[in-house]
PASEBA-1860 file (N, C-alpha, C; in nm, 3 decimals):
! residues 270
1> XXXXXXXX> 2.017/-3.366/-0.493/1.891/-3.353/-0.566/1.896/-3.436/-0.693 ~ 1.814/-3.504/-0.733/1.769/-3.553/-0.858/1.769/-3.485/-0.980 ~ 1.808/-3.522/-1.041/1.842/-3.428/-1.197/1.719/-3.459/-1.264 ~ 1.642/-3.394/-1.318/1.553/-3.383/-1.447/1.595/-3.432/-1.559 ~ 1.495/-3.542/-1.645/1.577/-3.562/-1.758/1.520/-3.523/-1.837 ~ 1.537/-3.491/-1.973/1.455/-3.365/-2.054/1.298/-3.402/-2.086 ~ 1.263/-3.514/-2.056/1.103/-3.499/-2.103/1.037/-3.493/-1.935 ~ 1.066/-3.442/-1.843/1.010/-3.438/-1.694/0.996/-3.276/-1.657
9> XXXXXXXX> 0.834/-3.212/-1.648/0.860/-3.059/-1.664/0.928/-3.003/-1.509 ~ 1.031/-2.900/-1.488/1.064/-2.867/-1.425/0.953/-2.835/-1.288 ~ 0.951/-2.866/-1.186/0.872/-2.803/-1.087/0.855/-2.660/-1.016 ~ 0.916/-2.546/-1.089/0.866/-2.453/-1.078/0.958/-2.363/-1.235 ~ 0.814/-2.250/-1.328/0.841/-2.264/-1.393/0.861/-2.069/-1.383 ~ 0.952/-1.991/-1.442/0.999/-1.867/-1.389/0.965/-1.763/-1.486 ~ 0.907/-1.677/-1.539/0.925/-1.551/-1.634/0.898/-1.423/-1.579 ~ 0.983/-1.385/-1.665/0.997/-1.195/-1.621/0.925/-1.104/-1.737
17> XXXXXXXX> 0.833/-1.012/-1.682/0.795/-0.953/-1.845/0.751/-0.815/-1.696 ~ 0.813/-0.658/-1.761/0.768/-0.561/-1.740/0.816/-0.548/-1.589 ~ 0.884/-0.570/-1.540/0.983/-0.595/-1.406/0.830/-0.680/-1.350 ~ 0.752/-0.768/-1.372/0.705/-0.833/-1.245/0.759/-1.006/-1.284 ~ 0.814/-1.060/-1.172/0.861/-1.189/-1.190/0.736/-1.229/-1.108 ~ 0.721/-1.363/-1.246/0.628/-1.442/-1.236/0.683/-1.572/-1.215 ~ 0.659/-1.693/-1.073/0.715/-1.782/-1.054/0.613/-1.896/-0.990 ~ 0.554/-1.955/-1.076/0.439/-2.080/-1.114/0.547/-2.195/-1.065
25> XXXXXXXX> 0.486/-2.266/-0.932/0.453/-2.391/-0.875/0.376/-2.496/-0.980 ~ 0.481/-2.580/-1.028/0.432/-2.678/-1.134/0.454/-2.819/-1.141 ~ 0.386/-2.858/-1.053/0.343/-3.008/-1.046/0.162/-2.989/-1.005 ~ 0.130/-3.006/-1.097/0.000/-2.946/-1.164/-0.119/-3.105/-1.078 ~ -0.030/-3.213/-1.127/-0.099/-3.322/-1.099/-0.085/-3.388/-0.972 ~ -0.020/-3.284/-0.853/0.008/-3.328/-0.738/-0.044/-3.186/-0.669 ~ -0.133/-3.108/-0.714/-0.168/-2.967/-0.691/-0.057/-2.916/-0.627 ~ 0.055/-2.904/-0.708/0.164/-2.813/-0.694/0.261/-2.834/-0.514
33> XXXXXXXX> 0.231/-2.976/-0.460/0.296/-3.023/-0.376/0.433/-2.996/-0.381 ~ 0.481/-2.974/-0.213/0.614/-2.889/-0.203/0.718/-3.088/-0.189 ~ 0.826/-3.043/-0.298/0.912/-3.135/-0.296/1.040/-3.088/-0.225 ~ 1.141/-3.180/-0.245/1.250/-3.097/-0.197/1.315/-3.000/-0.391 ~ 1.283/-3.108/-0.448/1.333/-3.071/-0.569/1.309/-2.941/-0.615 ~ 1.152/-2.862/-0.548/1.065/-2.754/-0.579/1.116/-2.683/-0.471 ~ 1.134/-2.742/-0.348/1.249/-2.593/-0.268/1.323/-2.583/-0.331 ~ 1.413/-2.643/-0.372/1.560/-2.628/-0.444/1.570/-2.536/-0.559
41> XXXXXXXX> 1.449/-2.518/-0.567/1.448/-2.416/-0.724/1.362/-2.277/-0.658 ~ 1.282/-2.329/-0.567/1.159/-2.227/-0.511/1.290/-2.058/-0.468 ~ 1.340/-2.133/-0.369/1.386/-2.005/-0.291/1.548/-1.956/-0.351 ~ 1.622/-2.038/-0.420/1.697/-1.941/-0.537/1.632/-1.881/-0.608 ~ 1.569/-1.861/-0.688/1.437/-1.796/-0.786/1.409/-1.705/-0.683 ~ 1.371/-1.697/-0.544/1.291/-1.572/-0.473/1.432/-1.477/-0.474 ~ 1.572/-1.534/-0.424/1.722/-1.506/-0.389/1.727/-1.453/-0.544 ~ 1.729/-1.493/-0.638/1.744/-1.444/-0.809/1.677/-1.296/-0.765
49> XXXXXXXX> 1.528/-1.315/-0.777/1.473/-1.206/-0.792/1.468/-1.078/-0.727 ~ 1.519/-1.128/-0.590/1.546/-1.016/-0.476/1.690/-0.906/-0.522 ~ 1.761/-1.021/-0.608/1.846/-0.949/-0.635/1.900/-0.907/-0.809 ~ 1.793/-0.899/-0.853/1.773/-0.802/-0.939/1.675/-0.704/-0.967 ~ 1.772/-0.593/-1.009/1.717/-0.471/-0.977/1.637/-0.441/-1.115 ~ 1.603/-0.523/-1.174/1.460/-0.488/-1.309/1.349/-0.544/-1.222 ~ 1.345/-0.672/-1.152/1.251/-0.702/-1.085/1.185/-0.612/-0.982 ~ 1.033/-0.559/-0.978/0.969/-0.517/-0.893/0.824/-0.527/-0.805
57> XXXXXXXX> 0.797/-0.647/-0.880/0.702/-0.718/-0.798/0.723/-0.880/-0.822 ~ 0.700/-0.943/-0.737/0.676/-1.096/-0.774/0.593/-1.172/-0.731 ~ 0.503/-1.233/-0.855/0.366/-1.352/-0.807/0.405/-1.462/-0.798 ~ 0.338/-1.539/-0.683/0.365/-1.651/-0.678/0.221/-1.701/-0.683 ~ 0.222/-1.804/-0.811/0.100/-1.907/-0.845/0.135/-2.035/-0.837 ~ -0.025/-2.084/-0.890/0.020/-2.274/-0.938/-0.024/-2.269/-1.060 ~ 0.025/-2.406/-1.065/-0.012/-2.425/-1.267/-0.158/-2.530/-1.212 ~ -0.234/-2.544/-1.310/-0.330/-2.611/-1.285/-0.413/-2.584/-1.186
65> XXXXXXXX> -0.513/-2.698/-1.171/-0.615/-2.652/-1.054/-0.558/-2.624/-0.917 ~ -0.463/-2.588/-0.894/-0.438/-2.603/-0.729/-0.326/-2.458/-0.686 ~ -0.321/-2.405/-0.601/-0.203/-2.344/-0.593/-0.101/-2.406/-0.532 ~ -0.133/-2.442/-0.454/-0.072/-2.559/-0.375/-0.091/-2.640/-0.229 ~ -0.089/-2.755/-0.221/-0.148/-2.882/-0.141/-0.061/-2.881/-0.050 ~ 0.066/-2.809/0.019/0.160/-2.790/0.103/0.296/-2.949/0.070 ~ 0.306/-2.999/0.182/0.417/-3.063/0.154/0.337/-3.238/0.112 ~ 0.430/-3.268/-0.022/0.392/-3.418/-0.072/0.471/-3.469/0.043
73> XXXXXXXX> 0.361/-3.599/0.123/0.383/-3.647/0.224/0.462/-3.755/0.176 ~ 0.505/-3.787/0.003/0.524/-3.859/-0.086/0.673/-3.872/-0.090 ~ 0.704/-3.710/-0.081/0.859/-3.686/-0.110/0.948/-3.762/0.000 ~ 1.142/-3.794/-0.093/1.169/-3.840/0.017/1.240/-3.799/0.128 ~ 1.205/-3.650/0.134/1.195/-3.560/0.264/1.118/-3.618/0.377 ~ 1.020/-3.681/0.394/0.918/-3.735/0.472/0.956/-3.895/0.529 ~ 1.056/-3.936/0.432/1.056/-4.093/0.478/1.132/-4.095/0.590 ~ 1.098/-4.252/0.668/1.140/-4.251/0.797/1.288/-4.245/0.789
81> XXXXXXXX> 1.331/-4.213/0.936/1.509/-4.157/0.945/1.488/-4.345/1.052 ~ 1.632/-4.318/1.045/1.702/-4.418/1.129/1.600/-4.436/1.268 ~ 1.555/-4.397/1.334/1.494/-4.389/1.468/1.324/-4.382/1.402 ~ 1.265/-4.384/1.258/1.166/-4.478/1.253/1.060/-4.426/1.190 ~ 1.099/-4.296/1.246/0.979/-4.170/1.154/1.074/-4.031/1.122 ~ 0.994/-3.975/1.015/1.039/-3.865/0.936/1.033/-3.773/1.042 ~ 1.155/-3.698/1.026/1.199/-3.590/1.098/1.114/-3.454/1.060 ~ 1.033/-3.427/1.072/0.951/-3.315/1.025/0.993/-3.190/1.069
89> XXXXXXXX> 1.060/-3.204/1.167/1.109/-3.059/1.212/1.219/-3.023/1.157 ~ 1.291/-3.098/1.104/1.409/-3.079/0.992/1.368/-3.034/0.871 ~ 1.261/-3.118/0.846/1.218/-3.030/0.710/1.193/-2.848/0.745 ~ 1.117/-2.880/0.849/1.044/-2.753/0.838/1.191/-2.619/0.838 ~ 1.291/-2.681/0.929/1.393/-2.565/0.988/1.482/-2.583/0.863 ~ 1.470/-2.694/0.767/1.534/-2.681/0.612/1.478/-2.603/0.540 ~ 1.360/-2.627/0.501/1.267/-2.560/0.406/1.182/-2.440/0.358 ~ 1.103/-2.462/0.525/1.034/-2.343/0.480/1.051/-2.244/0.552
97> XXXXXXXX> 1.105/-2.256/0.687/1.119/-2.137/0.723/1.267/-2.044/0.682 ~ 1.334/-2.084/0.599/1.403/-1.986/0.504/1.317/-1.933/0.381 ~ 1.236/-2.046/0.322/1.101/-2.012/0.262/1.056/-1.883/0.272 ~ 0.976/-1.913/0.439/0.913/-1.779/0.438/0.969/-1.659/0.492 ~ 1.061/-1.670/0.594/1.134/-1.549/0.588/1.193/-1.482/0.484 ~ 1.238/-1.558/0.368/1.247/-1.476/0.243/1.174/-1.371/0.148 ~ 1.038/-1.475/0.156/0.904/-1.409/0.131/0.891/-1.267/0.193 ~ 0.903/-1.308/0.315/0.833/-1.155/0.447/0.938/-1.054/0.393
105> XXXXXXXX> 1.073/-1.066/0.357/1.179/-1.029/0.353/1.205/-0.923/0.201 ~ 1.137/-0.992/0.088/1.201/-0.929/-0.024/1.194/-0.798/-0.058 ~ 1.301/-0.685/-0.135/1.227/-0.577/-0.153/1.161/-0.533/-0.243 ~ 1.052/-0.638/-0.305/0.962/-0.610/-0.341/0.843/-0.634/-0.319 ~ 0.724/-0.591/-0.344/0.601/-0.668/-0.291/0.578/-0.772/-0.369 ~ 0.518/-0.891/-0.325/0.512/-1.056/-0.324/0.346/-1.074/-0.324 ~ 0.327/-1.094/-0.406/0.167/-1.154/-0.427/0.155/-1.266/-0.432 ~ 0.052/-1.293/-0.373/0.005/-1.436/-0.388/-0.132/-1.455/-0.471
113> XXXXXXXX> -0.119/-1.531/-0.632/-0.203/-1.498/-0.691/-0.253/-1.677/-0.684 ~ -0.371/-1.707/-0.600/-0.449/-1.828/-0.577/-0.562/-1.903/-0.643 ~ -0.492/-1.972/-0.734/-0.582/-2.043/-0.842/-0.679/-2.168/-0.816 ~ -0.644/-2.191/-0.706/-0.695/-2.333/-0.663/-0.667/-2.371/-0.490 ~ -0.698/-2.482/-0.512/-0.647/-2.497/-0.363/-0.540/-2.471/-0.269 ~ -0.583/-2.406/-0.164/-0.425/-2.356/-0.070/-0.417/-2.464/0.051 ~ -0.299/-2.552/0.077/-0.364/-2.614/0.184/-0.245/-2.638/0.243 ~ -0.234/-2.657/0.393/-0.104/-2.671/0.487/-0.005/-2.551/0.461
121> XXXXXXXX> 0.098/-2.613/0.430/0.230/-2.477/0.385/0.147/-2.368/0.296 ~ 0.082/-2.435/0.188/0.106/-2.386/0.024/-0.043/-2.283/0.092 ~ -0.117/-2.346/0.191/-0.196/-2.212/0.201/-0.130/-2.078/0.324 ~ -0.065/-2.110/0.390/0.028/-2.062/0.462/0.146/-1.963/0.420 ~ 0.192/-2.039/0.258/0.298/-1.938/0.210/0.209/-1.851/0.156 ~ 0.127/-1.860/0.095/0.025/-1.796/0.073/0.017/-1.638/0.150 ~ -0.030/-1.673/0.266/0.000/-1.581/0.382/0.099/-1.453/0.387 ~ 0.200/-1.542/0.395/0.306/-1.491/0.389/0.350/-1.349/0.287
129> XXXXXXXX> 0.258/-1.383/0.176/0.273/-1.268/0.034/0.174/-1.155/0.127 ~ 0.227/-1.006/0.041/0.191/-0.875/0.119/0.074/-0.926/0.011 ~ 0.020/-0.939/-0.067/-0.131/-0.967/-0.100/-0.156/-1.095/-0.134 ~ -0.302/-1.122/-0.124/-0.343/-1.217/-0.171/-0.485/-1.210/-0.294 ~ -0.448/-1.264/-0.381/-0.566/-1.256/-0.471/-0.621/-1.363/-0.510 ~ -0.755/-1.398/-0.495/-0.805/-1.582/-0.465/-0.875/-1.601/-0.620 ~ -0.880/-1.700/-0.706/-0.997/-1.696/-0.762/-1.098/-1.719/-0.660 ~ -1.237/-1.708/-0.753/-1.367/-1.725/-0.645/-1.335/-1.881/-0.617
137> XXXXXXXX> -1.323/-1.947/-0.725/-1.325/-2.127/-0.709/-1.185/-2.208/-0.586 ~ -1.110/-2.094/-0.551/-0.993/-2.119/-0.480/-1.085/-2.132/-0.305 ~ -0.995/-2.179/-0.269/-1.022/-2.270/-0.094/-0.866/-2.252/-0.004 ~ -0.913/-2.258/0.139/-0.785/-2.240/0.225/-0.819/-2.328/0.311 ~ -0.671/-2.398/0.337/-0.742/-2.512/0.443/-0.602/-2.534/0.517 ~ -0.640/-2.515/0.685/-0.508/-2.523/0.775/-0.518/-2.711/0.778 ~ -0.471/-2.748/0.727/-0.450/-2.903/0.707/-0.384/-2.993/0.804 ~ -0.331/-2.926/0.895/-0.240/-2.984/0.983/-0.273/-3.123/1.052
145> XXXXXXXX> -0.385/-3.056/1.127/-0.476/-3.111/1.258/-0.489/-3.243/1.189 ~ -0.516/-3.287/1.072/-0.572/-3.425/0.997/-0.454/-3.462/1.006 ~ -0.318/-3.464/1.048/-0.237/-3.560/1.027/-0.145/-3.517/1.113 ~ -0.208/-3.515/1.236/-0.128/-3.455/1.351/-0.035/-3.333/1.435 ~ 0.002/-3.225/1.310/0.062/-3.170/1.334/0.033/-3.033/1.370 ~ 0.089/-2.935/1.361/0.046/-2.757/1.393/0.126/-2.700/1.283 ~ -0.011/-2.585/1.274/0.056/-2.539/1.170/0.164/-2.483/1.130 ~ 0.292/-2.513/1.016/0.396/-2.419/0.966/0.397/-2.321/0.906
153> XXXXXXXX> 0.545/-2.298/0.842/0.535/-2.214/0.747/0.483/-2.055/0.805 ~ 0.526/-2.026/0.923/0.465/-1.922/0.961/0.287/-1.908/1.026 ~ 0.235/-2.018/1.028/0.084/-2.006/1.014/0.056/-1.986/1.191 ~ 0.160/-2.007/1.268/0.090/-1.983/1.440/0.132/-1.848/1.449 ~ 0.213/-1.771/1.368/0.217/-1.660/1.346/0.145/-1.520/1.272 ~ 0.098/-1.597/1.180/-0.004/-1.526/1.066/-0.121/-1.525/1.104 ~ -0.243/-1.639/1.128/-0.315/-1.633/1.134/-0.427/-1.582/1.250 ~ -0.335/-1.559/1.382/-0.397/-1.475/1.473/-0.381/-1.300/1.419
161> XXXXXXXX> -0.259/-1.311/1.356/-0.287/-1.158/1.289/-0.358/-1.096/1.238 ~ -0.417/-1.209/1.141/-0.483/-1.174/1.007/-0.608/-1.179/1.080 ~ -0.693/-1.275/1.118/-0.857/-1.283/1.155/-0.859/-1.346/1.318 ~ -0.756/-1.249/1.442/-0.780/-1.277/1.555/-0.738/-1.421/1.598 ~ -0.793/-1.387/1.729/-0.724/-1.574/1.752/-0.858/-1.625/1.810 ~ -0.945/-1.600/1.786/-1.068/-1.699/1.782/-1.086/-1.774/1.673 ~ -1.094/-1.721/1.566/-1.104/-1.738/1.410/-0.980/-1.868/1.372 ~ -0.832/-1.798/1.468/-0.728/-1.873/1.422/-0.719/-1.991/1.463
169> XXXXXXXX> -0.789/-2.023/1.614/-0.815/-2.143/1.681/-0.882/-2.200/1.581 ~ -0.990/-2.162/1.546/-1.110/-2.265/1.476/-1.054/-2.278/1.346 ~ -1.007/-2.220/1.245/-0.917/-2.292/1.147/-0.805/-2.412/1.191 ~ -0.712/-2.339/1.248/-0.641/-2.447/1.277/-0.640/-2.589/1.355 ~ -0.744/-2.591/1.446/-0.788/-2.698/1.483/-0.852/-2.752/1.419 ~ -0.977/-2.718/1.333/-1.053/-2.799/1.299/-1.022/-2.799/1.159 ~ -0.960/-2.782/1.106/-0.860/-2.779/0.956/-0.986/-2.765/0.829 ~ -1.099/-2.723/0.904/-1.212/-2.712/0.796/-1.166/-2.605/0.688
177> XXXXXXXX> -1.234/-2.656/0.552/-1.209/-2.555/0.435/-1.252/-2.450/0.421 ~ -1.184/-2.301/0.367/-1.223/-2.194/0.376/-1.269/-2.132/0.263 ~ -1.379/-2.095/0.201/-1.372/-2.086/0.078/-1.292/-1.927/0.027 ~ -1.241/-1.874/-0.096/-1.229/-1.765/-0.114/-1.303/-1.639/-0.081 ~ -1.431/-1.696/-0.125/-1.537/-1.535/-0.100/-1.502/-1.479/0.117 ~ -1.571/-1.622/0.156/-1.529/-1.622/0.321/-1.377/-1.607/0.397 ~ -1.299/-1.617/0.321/-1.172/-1.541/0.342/-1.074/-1.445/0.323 ~ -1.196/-1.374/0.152/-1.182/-1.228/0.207/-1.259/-1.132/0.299
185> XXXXXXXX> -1.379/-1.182/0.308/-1.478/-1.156/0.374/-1.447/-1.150/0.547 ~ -1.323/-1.274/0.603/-1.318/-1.217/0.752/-1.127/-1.198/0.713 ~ -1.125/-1.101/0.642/-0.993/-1.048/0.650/-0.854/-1.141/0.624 ~ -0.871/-1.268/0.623/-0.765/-1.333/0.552/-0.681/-1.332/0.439 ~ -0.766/-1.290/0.365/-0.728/-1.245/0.248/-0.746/-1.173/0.164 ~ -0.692/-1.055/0.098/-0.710/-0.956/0.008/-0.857/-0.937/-0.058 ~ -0.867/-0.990/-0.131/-0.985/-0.991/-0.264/-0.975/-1.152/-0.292 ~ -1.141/-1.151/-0.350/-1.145/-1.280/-0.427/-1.191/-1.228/-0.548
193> XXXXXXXX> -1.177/-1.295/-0.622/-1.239/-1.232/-0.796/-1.289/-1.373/-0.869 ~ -1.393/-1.305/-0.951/-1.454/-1.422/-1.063/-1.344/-1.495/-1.103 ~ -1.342/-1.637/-1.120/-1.258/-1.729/-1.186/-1.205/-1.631/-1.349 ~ -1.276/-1.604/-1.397/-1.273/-1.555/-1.544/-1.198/-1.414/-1.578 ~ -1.221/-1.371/-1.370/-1.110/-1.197/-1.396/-1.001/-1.237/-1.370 ~ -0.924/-1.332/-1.309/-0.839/-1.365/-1.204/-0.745/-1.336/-1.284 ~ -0.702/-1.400/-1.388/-0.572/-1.414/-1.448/-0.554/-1.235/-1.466 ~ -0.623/-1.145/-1.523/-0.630/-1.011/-1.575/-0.630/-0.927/-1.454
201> XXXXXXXX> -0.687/-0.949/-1.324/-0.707/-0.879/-1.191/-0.541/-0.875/-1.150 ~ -0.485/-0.970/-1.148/-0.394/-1.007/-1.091/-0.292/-0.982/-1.151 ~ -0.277/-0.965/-1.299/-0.168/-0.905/-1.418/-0.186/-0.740/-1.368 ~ -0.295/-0.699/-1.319/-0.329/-0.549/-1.359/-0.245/-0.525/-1.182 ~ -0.286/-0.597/-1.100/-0.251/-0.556/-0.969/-0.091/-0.571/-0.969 ~ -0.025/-0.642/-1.012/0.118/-0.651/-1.043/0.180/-0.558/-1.146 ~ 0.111/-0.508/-1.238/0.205/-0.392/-1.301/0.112/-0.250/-1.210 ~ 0.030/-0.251/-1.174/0.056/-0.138/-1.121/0.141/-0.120/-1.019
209> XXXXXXXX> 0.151/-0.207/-0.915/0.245/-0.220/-0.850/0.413/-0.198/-0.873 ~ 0.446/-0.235/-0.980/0.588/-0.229/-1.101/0.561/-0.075/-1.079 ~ 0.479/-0.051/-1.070/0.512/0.141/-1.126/0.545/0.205/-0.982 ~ 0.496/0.117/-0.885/0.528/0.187/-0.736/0.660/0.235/-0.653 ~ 0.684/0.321/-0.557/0.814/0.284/-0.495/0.809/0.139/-0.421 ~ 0.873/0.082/-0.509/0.953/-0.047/-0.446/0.972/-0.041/-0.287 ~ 1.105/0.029/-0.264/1.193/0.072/-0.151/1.094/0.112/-0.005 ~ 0.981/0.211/-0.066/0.877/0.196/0.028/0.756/0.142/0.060
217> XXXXXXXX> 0.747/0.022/-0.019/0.635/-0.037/-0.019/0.684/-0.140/0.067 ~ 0.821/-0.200/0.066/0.894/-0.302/0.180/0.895/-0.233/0.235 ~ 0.952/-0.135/0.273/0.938/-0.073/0.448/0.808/-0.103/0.476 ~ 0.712/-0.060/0.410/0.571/-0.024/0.496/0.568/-0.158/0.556 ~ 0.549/-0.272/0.437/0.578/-0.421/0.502/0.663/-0.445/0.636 ~ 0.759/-0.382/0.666/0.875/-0.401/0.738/0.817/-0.368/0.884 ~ 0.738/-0.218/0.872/0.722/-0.145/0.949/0.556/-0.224/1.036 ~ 0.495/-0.236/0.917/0.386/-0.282/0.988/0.381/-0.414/1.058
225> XXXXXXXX> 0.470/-0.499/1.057/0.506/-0.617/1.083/0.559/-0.605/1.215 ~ 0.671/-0.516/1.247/0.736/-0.479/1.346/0.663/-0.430/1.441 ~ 0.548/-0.343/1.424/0.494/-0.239/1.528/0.397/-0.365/1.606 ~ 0.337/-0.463/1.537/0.280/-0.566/1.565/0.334/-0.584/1.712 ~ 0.422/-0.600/1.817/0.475/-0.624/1.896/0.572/-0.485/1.964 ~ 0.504/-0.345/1.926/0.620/-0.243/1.926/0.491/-0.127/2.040 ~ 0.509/-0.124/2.143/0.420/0.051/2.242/0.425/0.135/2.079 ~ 0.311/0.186/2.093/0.296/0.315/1.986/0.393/0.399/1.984
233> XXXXXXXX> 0.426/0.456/2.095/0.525/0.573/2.085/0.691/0.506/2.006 ~ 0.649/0.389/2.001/0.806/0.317/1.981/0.776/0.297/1.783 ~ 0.650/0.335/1.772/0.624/0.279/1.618/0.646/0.394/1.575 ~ 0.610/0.514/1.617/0.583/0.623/1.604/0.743/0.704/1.559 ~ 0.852/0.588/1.635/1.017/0.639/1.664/1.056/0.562/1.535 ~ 1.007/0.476/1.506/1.019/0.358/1.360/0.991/0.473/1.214 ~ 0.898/0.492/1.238/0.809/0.549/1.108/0.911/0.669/1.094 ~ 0.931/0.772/1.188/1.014/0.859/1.210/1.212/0.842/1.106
241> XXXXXXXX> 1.215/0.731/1.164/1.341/0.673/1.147/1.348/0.659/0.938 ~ 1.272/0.538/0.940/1.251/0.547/0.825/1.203/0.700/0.744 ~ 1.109/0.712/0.753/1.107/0.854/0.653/1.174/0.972/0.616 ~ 1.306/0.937/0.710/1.395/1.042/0.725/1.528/0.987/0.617 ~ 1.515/0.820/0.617/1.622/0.810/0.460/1.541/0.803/0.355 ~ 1.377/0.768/0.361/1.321/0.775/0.243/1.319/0.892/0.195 ~ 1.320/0.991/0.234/1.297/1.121/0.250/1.431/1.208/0.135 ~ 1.549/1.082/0.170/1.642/1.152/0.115/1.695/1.094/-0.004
249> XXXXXXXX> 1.599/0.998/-0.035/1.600/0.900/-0.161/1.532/0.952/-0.272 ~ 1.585/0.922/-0.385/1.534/0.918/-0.538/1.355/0.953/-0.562 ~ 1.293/0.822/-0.479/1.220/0.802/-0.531/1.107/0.943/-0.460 ~ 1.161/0.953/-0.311/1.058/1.085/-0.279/1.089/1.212/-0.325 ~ 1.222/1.201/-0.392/1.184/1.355/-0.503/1.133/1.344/-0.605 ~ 1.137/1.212/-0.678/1.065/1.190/-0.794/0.901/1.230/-0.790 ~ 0.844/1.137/-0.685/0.720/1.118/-0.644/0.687/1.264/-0.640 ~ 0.770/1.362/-0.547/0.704/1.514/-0.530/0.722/1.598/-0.683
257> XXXXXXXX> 0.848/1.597/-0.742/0.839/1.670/-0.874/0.735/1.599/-0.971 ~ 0.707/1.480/-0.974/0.596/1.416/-1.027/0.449/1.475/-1.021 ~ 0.396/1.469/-0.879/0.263/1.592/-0.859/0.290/1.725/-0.835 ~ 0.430/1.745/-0.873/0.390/1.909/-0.911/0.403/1.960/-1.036 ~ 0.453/1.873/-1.178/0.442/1.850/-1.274/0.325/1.782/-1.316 ~ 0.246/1.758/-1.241/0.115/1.685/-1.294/0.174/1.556/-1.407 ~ 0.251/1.507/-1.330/0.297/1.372/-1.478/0.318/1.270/-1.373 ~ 0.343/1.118/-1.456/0.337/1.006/-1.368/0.482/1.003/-1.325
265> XXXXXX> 0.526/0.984/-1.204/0.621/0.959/-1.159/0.716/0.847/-1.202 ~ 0.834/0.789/-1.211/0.947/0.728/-1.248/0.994/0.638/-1.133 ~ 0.954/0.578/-1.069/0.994/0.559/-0.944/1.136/0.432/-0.990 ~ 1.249/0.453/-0.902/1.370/0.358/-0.950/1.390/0.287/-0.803 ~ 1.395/0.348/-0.652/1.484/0.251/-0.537/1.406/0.120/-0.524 ~ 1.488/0.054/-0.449/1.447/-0.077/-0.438/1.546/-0.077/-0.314
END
């Protein structure tokens, strides 16, 4: 990797305040295009945060107008290999899909707070976060199809989930733009909010979250992900399974002496 020399701003920029880690995609003037330099920092930072235990939620934004434009076709991840063209499937089995299995993975919940444009990966990792919160002025666009490819980053996976596979065909083929309001509107995504609440919607949805059980807010993630492909009676043996160590954890005695004390609960597992 290329070293930074001190007047070049780092490409992704990291703070912690109130256990929610906040981790801003910052190449502002390339709408937050995935480098290798920006993996290289992206998914230690997710690996950091997974494994500390003050951390309990984490957003992932962009700086500037964009959240992010997926991979700079620029970087020299993309240039041709010996045999003539860029190995793209190397990137992808380098990059992002440790990327996003990390994402799906952490034990905490992972927001995706969308300032601007989401497009290819960067609207895809997107996905990937247990929420999404759009400004209104934010857009989603399966980008692939314009430059040959199918979608990554999890997206032949996600997007029949999220809005069916009629919906998922016609995004991904026709790589047309999605606006925020219309992608919360057919279930893609969480909420959209006024440009002007976003920054405050999205601070408020992350510390309340900080106050949650951690420990079972990834299971639920875990669980609902899994049953996706699981006979009922077999989800039914899941849910079972789990609630029987949550059950014997911290946080569900807290939670119960909490409403029977009428006071806010303390919640600590992760």
């Amino acid at each position: 990797m290329t070293s930074l020399s001190s007047d070049t701003p780092t490409p992704l920029l990291v703070t912690q305040a109130g256990g929610v880690c906040t981790l801003t995609l910052n190449r502002p003037s390339a709408l937050n295009s995935f480098t290798v330099e920006m993996h290289g920092l992206l998914l230690p930072a997710l690996e950091a945060a997974a494994a500390d235990p003050e951390v309990r939620v984490v957003v992932i934004t962009g700086a500037g107008r964009g959240f992010c434009a997926g991979q700079d076709l620029n970087d020299p991840a993309m240039a041709p290999t010996a045999a003539g063209a860029p190995d793209v499937g190397a990137v992808v089995e380098r990059h992002y899909r440790p990327l996003a299995n990390r994402v799906r993975s952490m034990p905490v919940p992972v927001i995706a707070a969308v300032n601007g444009v989401a497009a290819g990966a960067g609207a895809n990792l997107a996905l990937c976060c247990d929420m999404v919160v759009a400004a209104r002025s934010a857009s989603f666009i399966q980008a692939f199809s314009k430059i040959g490819l199918v979608p990554d980053c999890g997206g032949t996976w996600l997007l029949p989930r999220l809005v069916g596979r009629a919906r998922a065909m016609a995004l991904a083929m026709t790589g047309d733009k999605l606006t925020a309001e219309e992608a919360a509107r057919i279930g893609l995504i969480w909420r959209c909010v006024e440009d002007a609440d976003f920054a405050a919607e999205t601070q408020a949805l992350a510390a309340r979250l900080a106050q949650m059980p951690s420990r079972a807010l990834a299971e639920t993630r875990r669980l609902v992900d899994t049953a996706t492909t699981m006979e009922f009676d077999a989800a039914l043996v899941a849910e079972a399974s789990v609630q029987g160590y949550l059950g014997r954890a911290h946080d569900f005695a807290e939670g119960v002496a909490a409403f029977r004390a009428k006071r806010a609960p303390a919640f600590k597992d992760r």
